[in-house]
C-alpha angles and dihedrals in degrees: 000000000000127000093258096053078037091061098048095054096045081053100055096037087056089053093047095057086047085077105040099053093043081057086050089052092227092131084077103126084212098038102117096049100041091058103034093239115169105261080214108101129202104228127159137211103252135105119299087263094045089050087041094055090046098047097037085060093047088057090043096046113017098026086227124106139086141245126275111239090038113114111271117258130262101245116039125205121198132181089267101052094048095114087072128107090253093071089151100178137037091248090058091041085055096044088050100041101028127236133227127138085215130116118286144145094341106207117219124225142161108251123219108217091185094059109026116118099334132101119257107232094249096067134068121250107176121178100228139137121252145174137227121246105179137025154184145211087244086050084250102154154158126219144185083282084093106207110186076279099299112144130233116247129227117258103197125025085206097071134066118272113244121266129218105289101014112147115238120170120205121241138222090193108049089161091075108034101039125064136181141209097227117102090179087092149001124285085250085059107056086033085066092036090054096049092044081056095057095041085077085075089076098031110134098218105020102047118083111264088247122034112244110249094201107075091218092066119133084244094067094026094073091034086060095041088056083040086062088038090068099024100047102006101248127163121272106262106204102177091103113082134170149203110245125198097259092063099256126121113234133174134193102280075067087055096050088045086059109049086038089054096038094245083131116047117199109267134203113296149165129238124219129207123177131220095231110067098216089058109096117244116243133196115218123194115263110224097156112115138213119232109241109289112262100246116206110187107191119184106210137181114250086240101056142072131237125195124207110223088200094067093014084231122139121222115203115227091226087067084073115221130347150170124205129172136205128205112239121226133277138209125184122194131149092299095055141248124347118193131192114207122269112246124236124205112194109178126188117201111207118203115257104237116190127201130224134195114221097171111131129261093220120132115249126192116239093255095060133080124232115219100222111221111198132163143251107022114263107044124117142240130229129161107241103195143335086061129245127123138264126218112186102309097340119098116199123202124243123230100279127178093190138037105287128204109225120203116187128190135220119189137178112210127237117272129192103316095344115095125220114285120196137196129200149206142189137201138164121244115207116219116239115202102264102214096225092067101088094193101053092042112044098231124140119276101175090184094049091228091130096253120110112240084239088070103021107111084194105033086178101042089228085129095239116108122259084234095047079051111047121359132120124146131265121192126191124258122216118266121158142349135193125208092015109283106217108239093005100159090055086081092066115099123003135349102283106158091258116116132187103226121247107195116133121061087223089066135094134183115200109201120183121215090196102237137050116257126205118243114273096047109136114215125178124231117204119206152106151215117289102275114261089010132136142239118012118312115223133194121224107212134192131172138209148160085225123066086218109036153011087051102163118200119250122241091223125065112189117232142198147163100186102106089168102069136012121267127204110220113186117218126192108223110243095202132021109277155163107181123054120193115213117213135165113251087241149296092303093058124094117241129255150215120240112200101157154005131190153132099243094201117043114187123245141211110209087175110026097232093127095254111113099227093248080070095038117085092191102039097182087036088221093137097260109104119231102241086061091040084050120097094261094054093217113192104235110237106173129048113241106243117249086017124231121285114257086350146077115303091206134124159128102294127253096282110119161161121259089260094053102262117134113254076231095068106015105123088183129334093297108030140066141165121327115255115234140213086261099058093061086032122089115216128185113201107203115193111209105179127012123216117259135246101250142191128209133184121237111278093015132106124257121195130197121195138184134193116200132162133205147206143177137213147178098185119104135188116193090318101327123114099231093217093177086067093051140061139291103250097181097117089062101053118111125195134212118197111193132167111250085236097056103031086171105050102073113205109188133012093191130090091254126050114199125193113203120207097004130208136184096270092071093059109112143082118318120199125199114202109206107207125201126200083232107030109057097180100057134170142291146210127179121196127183125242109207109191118207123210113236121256130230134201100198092168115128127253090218107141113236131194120261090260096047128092127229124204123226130229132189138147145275105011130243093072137115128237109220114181 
């Protein structure tokens, strides 16, 4: 060829490459440096076709190279001096280690299942594309997956290394969409071995005490030649040392050493896949951490259903427990990963438990108690309607006048997710006829306040109690034994800590309590239990109006087991009666002690009208009723039906406590108002002389005056207060003089009321109220006070002639002139 021709085609060749490298963008003034490419170039000996070939294929493939007219750098690698520290490619990595997916050498190691080649749950693995931003003739990169700086290692030495703005996706399932060249061991395996190598990055002690910025440092060097030992199967190049943080000075055969012996575990990574299919996939270290997972802990019955609003499915109780996550989200931008935190559902399934009710449906009268049976244990017990009260497992009926129907509950309570479940029953109490309801038992109610006089604290509603009106004690006398009771005579008069003995079931003690009462009398017995005896001691009791026959049991036997002090036990007499025999139950039964026997309030009789006084409205019968004679001087307000005899038939009104005590005088359920002297002393109020009716002139005084005498009595006569036998009470007597008009303003509390300077306003009737100590009520007279206007005679006393006239003159008018 000549020079001419020479020329030309060195031309055109010249042109072409033009193209081709500004294609290539290695015109770039800033090229080398903005993609960290090694400054030193590969360039051989040969002729300027012969170095343009070779460099144009190192741009093309391994996006390394330089121009041809640059100035030639400074260090120059050939083919001969690869095995140096400056192996700036993967071709002269593989001339000077060698290269062959063959079997070698296979290195053992203990695998870790739980960790190879998956994600702990605490760091972020998104699935997102990716480029790459800086590169290196190892492949050795960083990317918009920004790291903490970190870079990203080569996967396989066979493929081209990434270039500035390649796509790459990361991967979940790195089994599928990654392969080595390595037959030494399973895809699982390298996948471990790999991430045990980069695991070195973050290691404490191994790691250098500040990360390399430059991606060609020793430090990743020898990450990325272990990375090839266990990818491709390339020899361990150990010319790259560096400095750890714990001082020593450590290369890549120590790299190797730790992930072999398990001093390194895999950590958590991300693997990279490129979208063209010639680039070599990488793994970068995965330091971005998940915030704590958010935990939701929900308690539900094993009937019911709970839906998770974070995955919008539903889990069915009857599954049992179960826990189930979600990932949360990730988003990747030039900053990074940002991950949200995974959800946890741990759902506890609690055992419906279900409560019955096995309490029987059988009738009880109101009087008896029900034993409540529910199950399981636990559960509790209410009264749903018809009324009553439970105590543990007892049901105890409500005062009740019909037939009740009765409905229980029992419920279970809720318990974690399981609500409350409840069972019921219902059963029918039958009413018993309660004694202290005069109507619906018949007994006698002699105020009519419909409480029987049995139970009435007040029978004759004066507000003073039947035992502030007419008790006084009455003990048993000895009257006969059988079978010689030892001490019998110790059970006669009060209470005294004497007993007579009885001990043997053959033996009987008669006691007399002088006069006959009437059924319904309550008396009180005061005994024991032998002292320092066993078992439960019972009285045998019988009751009659003879000493030697007609003797009925009685249907209470009194019963104790206290054998260290005496008890009093209070029995209502069944049948009239005066005497009372005393037995053992039998021969089973422990002995007892008898100290006393009486009837604690005997009834009395101030006025001998045969009415005791707790009947007797009037119990002096001095015309002044008891309820005003009391302490609390109640005004009566109501007529006692059927009146007293030979008394006052007053009294509160039928309005009353539960206990028979009118509302008027009841201080609290079981008190009313004191009783007084007055109301058992008679006192006669004699009124000698009444006041007059009285005129008085205008501006003048009038004066009203009474004259009463008084005397008292307790002596009484079928019913009559014999005064004549009693004392003169005058003295005593207090008076109270009021205007008709103004019955509360009292005006005088002497025998004489005088009105000074009268007008006619004071005109009008005058009552004078006469008290006695003890005659409340009094008596009254009333007398009229006429007051006269005053009369003037306002004629002359001019003197006239016989034949003259004079007129006359007087006030007020209306009044007649007389001579």
């Amino acid at each position: 060829m000549n020079y001419i021709n020479k020329k030309t085609l060195i031309t055109l060749i010249f042109l072409v490459s033009l193209v081709q490298l500004s294609h290539g963008n290695i015109f770039s003034k800033n090229f080398e440096s903005d993609h960290l490419i090694s400054t030193s170039k590969t360039l051989s000996t040969g002729n300027f076709y012969d170095n343009y070939q070779t460099n144009w294929k190192n741009v093309k493939k391994y996006k390394t190279g330089y121009f041809w007219n640059r100035a030639k750098p400074t260090t120059i690698k050939t083919a001969a001096s690869a095995t140096s520290n400056s192996l700036d490619d993967k071709q002269s990595y593989i001339s000077a280690n060698g290269y062959s997916p063959k079997t070698k050498n296979k290195v053992s190691f203990s695998g870790d299942s739980n960790k190879s080649f998956t994600n702990s749950s605490s760091a972020c693995s998104p699935e997102t594309p990716l480029e790459i931003t800086e590169g290196s003739g190892w492949g050795i990169s960083r990317s918009t997956l920004n790291n903490s700086g970190v870079p990203s290692f080569c996967l396989n030495i066979s493929k081209n290394a990434p270039s500035p703005n390649e796509v790459f996706n990361t991967t979940l399932d790195p089994n599928s969409d990654i392969s080595f060249n390595n037959s030494n061991y399973t895809k699982a395996q390298i996948r471990e071995l790999v991430q045990r190598t980069v695991a070195v990055i973050t290691h404490p002690n191994y790691a250098p005490s500040n990360l390399p910025t430059g991606l060609m440092s020793n430090f990743y060097r020898s990450i990325q030649s272990t990375v090839w030992h266990w990818t491709n199967n390339t020899n361990i190049n150990n010319n790259y040392s560096w400095t750890a943080s714990n001082g020593n000075t450590y290369d890549a055969d120590d790299l190797k050493g730790w992930v072999s012996n398990g001093t390194l575990i895999a950590t958590d990574v991300f693997w990279l896949v490129p979208n063209n299919s010639n680039t070599q996939p990488e793994i970068l270290l995965n330091q971005t951490s998940r915030p704590a997972t958010i935990v939701t802990n929900v308690t539900i019955c094993s009937n019911s259903t709970y839906k998770w609003s974070v995955n919008g499915v539903t889990y069915n109780g009857s599954a049992g427990n179960k826990s189930v996550t979600v990932q949360g989200n990730t988003t990747v931008n030039s900053q990074g990963v940002t991950c949200a935190a995974n959800k946890t559902l741990n759902l506890t399934v609690t055992p419906q438990v279900t409560a019955v009710n096995s309490t029987t449906t059988t009738a009880i009268a109101e009087n008896h108690t029900k034993t409540l049976v529910g199950s399981p244990s636990g559960g509790t017990w209410s009264v749903v309607s018809g009324g009553g009260t439970i105590s543990g497992t007892t049901y105890t009926p409500a005062d009740i006048s019909i037939n009740t129907n009765v409905t229980v509950k029992y419920t279970i309570p809720a318990n974690g997710g399981c609500s409350a479940t409840t069972s019921s029953v219902t059963f029918t109490v039958t009413p018993m006829v309660d004694p202290c309801d005069a109507v619906a038992s018949g007994n006698l109610d002699t105020d009519k306040d419909g409480v029987s006089d049995i139970c009435d604290l007040d029978d004759d509603n004066d507000g003073i109690l039947d035992t502030d009106e007419s008790c006084s004690p009455r003990y048993a006398s000895f009257e006969s034994d059988i079978n010689d009771v030892n001490n019998k005579h110790n059970a006669e008069g009060a209470a005294d800590g004497n007993y007579a003995e009885i001990y043997n079931n053959n033996q009987q003690l008669i006691l007399d309590l002088g006069q006959v009462f009437p059924s319904g009398t309550q008396y009180q017995i005061t005994w024991r239990k032998k002292s320092n005896a066993s078992g439960t001691a019972v009285i045998d009791l019988s009751e009659s109006t003879s000493p030697n026959s007609g003797f009925i049991n009685h249907p209470t036997s009194p019963q104790t087991s206290t054998s260290g002090s005496f008890i009093t036990t209070t029995v209502t007499a069944n049948v009239n009666f005066r005497y009372i025999a005393f037995n053992k139950g039998n021969s089973s039964t422990t002995d007892y002690d008898l100290d006393a026997v009486g009837i604690i309030c005997l009834p009395s009789d101030t006025d001998k009208d045969g009415i005791i006084d707790s009947l007797d409205t009037d119990s002096d019968n001095d015309g002044c009723p008891d309820a005003f004679e009391g302490a609390a001087n109640l005004t009566t307000t109501a007529t006692l039906n059927g009146g007293s005899n030979g008394g006052s038939s007053a009294n509160l009104g039928t309005t009353v406590n539960s206990n028979g005590i009118p509302t008027a005088a009841a201080t609290s359920t079981i008190t009313g108002q004191n009783t007084t002297n007055a109301v058992k002393t008679a006192e006669q109020i004699t009124v000698v002389t009444a006041p007059a009716n009285t005129g008085a002139v205008t501006g003048t005084n009038a004066t009203l005056t009474v004259s009463a005498t008084a005397s008292k009595t307790t002596t009484y006569s079928s019913g009559t207060p014999n005064y004549n036998s009693g004392s003169s009470s005058t003295n005593t007597l207090t008076y109270k003089w009021y205007k008709n008009s103004a019955p509360n303003t009292i005006l005088a509390t002497t025998s004489s009321l005088t009105l000074n300077n009268v007008t006619a306003a004071n005109a009008g009737d005058y009552t004078v109220k006469i008290i006695g100590t003890n005659n409340k009520c009094g008596v009254t007279r009333t007398a009229t006070l006429t007051i006269c206007p005053a009369i003037t005679n306002s004629t002359t006393t001019t003197s006239i002639t016989e034949d003259q006239t004079k007129t006359l003159a007087g006030s007020p008018t209306g009044g007649t002139f007389s001579i």
